[in-house]
Every structure is written in C-alpha cells, then in structure tokens.
C-alpha positions as CSV (number, residue, x, y, z in Angstrom):
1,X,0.0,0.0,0.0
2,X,0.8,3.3,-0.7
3,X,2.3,5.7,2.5
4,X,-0.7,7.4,4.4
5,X,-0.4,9.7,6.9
6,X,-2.2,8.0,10.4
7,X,-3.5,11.3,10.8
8,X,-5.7,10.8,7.7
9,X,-6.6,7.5,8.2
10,X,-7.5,8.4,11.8
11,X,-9.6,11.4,10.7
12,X,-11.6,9.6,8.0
13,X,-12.0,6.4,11.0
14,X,-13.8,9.3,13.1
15,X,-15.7,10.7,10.5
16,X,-17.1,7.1,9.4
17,X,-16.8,4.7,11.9
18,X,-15.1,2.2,9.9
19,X,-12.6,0.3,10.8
20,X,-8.7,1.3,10.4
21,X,-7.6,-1.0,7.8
22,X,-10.8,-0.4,5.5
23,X,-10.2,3.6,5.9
24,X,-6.6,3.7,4.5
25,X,-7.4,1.2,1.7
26,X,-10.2,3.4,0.4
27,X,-7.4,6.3,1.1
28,X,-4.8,4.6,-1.4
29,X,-6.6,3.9,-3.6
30,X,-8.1,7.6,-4.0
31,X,-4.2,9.1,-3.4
32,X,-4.9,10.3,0.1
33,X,-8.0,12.6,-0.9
34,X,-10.1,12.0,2.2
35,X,-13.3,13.8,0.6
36,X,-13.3,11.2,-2.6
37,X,-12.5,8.0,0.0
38,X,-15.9,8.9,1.9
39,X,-17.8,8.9,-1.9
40,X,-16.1,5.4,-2.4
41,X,-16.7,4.1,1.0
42,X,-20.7,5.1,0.6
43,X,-20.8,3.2,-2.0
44,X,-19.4,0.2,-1.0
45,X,-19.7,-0.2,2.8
46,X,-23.6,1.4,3.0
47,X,-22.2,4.3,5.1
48,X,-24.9,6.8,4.7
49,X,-23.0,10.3,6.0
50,X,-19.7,11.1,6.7
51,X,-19.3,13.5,9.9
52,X,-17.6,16.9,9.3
53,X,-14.6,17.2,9.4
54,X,-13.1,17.1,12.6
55,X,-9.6,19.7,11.9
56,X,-10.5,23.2,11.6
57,X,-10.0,24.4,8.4
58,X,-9.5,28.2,8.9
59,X,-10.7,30.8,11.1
60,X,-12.2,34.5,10.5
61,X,-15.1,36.3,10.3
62,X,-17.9,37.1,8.0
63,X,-19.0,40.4,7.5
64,X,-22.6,41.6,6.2
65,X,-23.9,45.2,5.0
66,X,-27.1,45.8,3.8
67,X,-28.9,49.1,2.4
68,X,-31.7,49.2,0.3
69,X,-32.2,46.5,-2.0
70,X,-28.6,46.0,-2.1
71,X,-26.6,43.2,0.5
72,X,-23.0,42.2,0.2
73,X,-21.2,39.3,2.3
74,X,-17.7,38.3,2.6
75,X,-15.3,36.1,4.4
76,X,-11.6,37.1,5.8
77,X,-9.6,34.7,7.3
78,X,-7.2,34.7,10.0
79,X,-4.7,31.4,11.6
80,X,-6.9,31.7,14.8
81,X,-10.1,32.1,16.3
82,X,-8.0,34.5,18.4
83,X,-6.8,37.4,16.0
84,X,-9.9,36.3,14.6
85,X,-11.8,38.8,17.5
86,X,-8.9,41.3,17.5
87,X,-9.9,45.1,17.2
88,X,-7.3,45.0,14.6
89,X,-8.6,42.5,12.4
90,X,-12.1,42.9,12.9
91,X,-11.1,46.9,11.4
92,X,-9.6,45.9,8.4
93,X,-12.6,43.5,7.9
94,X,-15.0,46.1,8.0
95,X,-13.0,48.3,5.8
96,X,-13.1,45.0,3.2
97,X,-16.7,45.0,3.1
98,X,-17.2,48.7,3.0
99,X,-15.0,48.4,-0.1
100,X,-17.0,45.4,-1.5
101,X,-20.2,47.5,-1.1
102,X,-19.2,51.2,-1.7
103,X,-17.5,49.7,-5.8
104,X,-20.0,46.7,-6.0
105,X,-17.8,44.4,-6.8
106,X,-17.1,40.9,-5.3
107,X,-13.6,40.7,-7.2
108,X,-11.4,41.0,-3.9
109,X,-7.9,40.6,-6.5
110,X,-9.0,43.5,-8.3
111,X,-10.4,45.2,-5.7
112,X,-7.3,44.8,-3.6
113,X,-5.2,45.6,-6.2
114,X,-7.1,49.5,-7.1
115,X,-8.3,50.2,-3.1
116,X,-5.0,49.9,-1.7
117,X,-6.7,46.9,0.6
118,X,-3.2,45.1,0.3
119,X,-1.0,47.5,2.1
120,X,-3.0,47.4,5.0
121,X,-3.4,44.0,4.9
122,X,0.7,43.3,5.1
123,X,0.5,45.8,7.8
124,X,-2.0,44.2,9.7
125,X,0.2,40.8,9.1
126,X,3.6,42.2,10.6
127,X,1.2,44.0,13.4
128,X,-0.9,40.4,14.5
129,X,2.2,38.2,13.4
130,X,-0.4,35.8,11.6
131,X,-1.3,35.4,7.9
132,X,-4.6,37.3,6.9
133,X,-6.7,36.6,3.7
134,X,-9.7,37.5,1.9
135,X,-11.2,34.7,1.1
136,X,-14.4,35.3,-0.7
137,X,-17.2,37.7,-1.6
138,X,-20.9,38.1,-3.1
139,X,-24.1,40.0,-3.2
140,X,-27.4,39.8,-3.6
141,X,-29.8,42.4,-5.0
142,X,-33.5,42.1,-4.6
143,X,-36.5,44.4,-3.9
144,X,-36.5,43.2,0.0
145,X,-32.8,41.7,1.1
146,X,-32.7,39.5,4.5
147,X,-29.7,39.1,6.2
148,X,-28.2,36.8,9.2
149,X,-25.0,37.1,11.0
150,X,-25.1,34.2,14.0
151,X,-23.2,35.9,17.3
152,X,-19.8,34.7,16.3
153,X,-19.9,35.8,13.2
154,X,-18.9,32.4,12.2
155,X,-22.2,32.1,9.5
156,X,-24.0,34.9,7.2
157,X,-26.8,34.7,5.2
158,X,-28.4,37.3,2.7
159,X,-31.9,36.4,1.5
160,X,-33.2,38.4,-1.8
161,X,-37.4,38.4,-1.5
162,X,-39.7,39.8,-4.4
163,X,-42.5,41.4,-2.0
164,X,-42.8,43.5,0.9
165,X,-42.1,41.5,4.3
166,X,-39.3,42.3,5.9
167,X,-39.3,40.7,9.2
168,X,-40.3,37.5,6.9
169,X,-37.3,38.1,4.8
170,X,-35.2,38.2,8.5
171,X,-37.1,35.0,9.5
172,X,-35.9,33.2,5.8
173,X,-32.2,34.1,6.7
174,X,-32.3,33.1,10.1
175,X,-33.5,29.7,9.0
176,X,-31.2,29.4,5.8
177,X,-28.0,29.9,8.5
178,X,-29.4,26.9,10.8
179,X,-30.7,24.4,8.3
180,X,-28.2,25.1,5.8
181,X,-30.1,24.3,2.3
182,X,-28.5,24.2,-1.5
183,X,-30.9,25.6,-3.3
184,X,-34.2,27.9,-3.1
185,X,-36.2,25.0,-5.1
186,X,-35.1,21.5,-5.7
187,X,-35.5,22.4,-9.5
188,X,-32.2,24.6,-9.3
189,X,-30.0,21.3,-7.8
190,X,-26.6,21.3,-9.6
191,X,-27.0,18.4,-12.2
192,X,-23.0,17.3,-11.4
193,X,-24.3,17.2,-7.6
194,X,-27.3,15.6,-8.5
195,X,-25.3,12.8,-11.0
196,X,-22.9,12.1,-8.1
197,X,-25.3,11.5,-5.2
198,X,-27.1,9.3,-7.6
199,X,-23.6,7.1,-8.5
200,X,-23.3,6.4,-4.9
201,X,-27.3,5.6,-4.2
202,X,-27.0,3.3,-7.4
203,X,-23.6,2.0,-5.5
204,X,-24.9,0.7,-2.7
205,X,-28.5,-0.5,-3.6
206,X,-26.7,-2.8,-5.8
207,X,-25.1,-3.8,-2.6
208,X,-28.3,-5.4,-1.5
209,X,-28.5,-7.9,-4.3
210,X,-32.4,-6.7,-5.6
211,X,-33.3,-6.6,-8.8
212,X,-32.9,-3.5,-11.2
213,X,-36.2,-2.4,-10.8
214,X,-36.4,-2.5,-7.7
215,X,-32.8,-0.8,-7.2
216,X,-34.5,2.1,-9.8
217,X,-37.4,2.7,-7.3
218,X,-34.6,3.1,-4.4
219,X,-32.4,4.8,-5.9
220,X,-35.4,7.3,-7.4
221,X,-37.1,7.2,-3.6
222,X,-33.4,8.5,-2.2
223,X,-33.4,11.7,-5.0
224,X,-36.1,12.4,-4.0
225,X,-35.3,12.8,-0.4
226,X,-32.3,13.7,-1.2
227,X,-33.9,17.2,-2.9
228,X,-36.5,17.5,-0.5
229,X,-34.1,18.2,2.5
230,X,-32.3,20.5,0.2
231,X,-34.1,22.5,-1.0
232,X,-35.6,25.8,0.7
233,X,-38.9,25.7,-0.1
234,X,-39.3,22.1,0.9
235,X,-37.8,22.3,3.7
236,X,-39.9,22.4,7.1
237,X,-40.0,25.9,9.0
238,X,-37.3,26.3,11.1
239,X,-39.8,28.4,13.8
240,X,-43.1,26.2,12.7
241,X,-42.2,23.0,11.7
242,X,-45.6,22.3,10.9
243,X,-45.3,24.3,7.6
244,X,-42.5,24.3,5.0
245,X,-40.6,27.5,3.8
246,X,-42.4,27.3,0.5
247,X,-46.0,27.2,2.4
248,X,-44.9,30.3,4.2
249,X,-43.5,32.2,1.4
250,X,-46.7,31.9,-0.2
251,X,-49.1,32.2,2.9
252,X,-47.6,36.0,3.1
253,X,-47.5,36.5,-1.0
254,X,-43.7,36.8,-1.5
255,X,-41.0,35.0,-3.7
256,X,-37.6,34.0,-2.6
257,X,-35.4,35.2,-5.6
258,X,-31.8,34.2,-4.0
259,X,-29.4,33.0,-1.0
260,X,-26.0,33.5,0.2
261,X,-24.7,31.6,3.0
262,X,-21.0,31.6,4.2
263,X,-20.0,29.8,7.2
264,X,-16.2,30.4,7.9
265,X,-13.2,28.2,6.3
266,X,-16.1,25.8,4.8
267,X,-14.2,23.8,1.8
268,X,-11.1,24.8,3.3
269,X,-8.7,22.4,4.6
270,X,-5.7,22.9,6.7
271,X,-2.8,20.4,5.9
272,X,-1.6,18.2,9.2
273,X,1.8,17.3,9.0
274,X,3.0,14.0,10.8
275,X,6.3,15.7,12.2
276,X,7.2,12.0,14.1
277,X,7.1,10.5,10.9
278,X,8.8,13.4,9.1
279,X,11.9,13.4,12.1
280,X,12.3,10.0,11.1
281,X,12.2,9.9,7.6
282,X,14.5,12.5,7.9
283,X,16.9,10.3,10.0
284,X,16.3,7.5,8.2
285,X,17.6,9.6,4.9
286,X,20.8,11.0,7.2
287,X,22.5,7.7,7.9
C-alpha cells in the first residue's frame, strides 16, 4: 500500500466509523484525498453520512452590510479564532466590506489591487504576526434583502425576496443559517451534484442484491429525499415546523429570488503534517 499519513486514516476512521484498515485502503486507492474516499466508501460499505470534518480548516469572520435593495457578504480569514476577535482584524474586515459594497464588486484581487486593501493588509500581518486573507465575496440584489449574521460571526446569510415583508425576509435568513439548504427549489439542484449523489445511491442499492427495478425505485425514492431536504422551499419551517418554507413564502404572498450563505473556512482544509514520521524519515535519509 501506498504511505498514508495516520492522521488521515484516523480522521476519515472518526468521520465514518469504519474500521482502520478499511479507511486507508479506500485512502490509497483515491491518493490520500479523504473527501473522494468517503464517496467510495458510501458506496461500498452502506455508510450513509460522513461526519464533518473534525480539523478546523481556517478561522475568521464574515462580514454583512445591507442598504436598500442591495446586501454584500464576505469572508476574511485569520490562523486563529484568536486574531480572529482582534480590534485590529475585525477593522480591516470592515474596511473590506465597506470596499466590497461602496465599488459593488465581489472581485477581492481587483479590488485589492485598485483600493490599496493590500498595504493594510501586510501591515496588519507584521502587526498580529499571523497570515490574513480575503477569502471570498458576493451579493445579492433584490426588492427586500434578508440578512443573518449568528453571534460569532462564524455564519451569514443574505436572502433576496420579491415582495414586501421584511421581518419574513429576516425569518428566511435566520433559517437558511441553521438548516443550511443548496438551493431555493429543488429544480435549481446542480446536475453534477445531483449525478454524483445518484452514482453512490445506485452503488450501494446494488449492494443489497435486488433486482434493477427494484434498485431504480430506491435509488429514485433517495433523490427524491435527497432534494426535498435540500431545498428551501421544501424544507420544514425552522420556527413552525408544521409548515415548510415554501408554504410560508406563499401564505404571506412573496418569492424567494436568491441566497448567500458563508460559514467560515467551509471547503477549506488545513494540511496536518505527521512531524514524528517526518523526524524519522528525515533520520532514516541522514545515515
């Protein structure tokens, strides 16, 4: 077998639950990408989630502003959760977004590059000693915009509404930041995302030996699930779970037009470095 870090093979053991051996074979033989080994092992050992993952990826903040019919979001990392609630930071974060909104523009490269946003950014490196980046940035632009920033500023949301509510539009991003859905109607699902979580449905109903119709009807009952919990307006109230989102939208005569939602360092990963192994190897190579 191919070297894999015990790090790896440890984290994708907590995330599934399988055993050791079974982890860092499905890690070979994917090269050591731990997001592709949970796909393979779904499909052949009927695991049916993978927990997050369990290394923090990056820390930061996200930052919101909202006037009008106009909302921008972005995302500035830090190393730490600890700079990450430093005065300084959290100054040159807000001087980010008031750049993002004043130019409307969610190109942080150029926008660095023209606002002078990367001299005070190196300056604010050699001041906190850790690296800082802007990560990421978007708006949304609707006739009533909703917006959501949880107390630790670790998730955002913006909601764009087409109507005249509000608080409803508040209510929407509230519950897009705790449930956390794809898209505003399961007719908007990525195909590619759609093909892939039908591979690994198709994968392990095939595992159970039934015949192909029967492993159609599965695999088409799962979809179908599969869209209904991701999807906005299928998706049960987060304050009355007695009606869906899409219910509610309609009860109060509005349309959801759009979503943003950030949560900090998501699809980031942090690389962990086995230093025993790398002292040794490095011995090993010396003699």
């Amino acid at each position: 077998m191919a070297k894999i870090a015990i790090s790896l093979v440890k984290e994708l053991r907590d995330r599934t639950g399988l055993g050791m051996m079974e982890c860092k074979r499905a890690l070979v033989d994917c090269n050591g990408n731990i997001e592709k080994a949970i796909d393979e092992l779904r499909k052949t050992s009927g695991l049916k989630a993978a927990k997050k993952a369990g290394r923090t990826a990056a820390e930061g903040v996200i930052g919101i502003k909202t006037a009008g019919s106009y909302g921008v979001i972005c995302e500035i990392n830090s190393e730490t959760d600890f700079v990450a609630r430093d005065d300084n930071f959290n100054n040159f974060v807000e001087a980010v977004l008031e750049s993002v909104f004043d130019n409307k523009t969610t190109d942080l490269n150029s926008l660095f590059s023209k606002e002078n946003l990367e001299d005070a950014r190196q300056a604010l490196i050699q001041k906190i000693g850790e690296n800082v980046l802007p990560r990421r940035a978007s708006s949304v632009e609707a006739p009533i915009i909703g917006s959501y920033l949880h107390s630790n500023n670790k998730i955002g949301v913006l909601v764009g509404l087409r109507g005249d509510n509000h608080d409803l539009a508040q209510d929407i991003a509230m519950h897009i930041a705790a449930v956390n859905p794809v898209v505003v109607e399961s007719k908007d699902m990525p195909s590619d995302l759609l093909a892939a979580e039908e591979e690994i449905y198709a994968a392990q109903a095939r595992e159970t030996g039934k015949p192909d119709k029967i492993i159609e009807k599965m695999v088409s009952g799962r979809l179908k699930k599969f869209l209904k919990e991701n999807s906005l307006m299928d998706q049960p109230f987060v304050k009355d779970g007695d009606i869906t989102v899409g219910e509610l939208v309609k009860r109060h005569n509005v349309e959801v037009m759009c979503f943003e939602r950030f949560e900090v360092g998501e699809g980031v990963t942090i690389e962990e470095v086995d230093f025993a192994a790398e002292v040794a190897e490095q011995l090993k190579n010396s003699t």
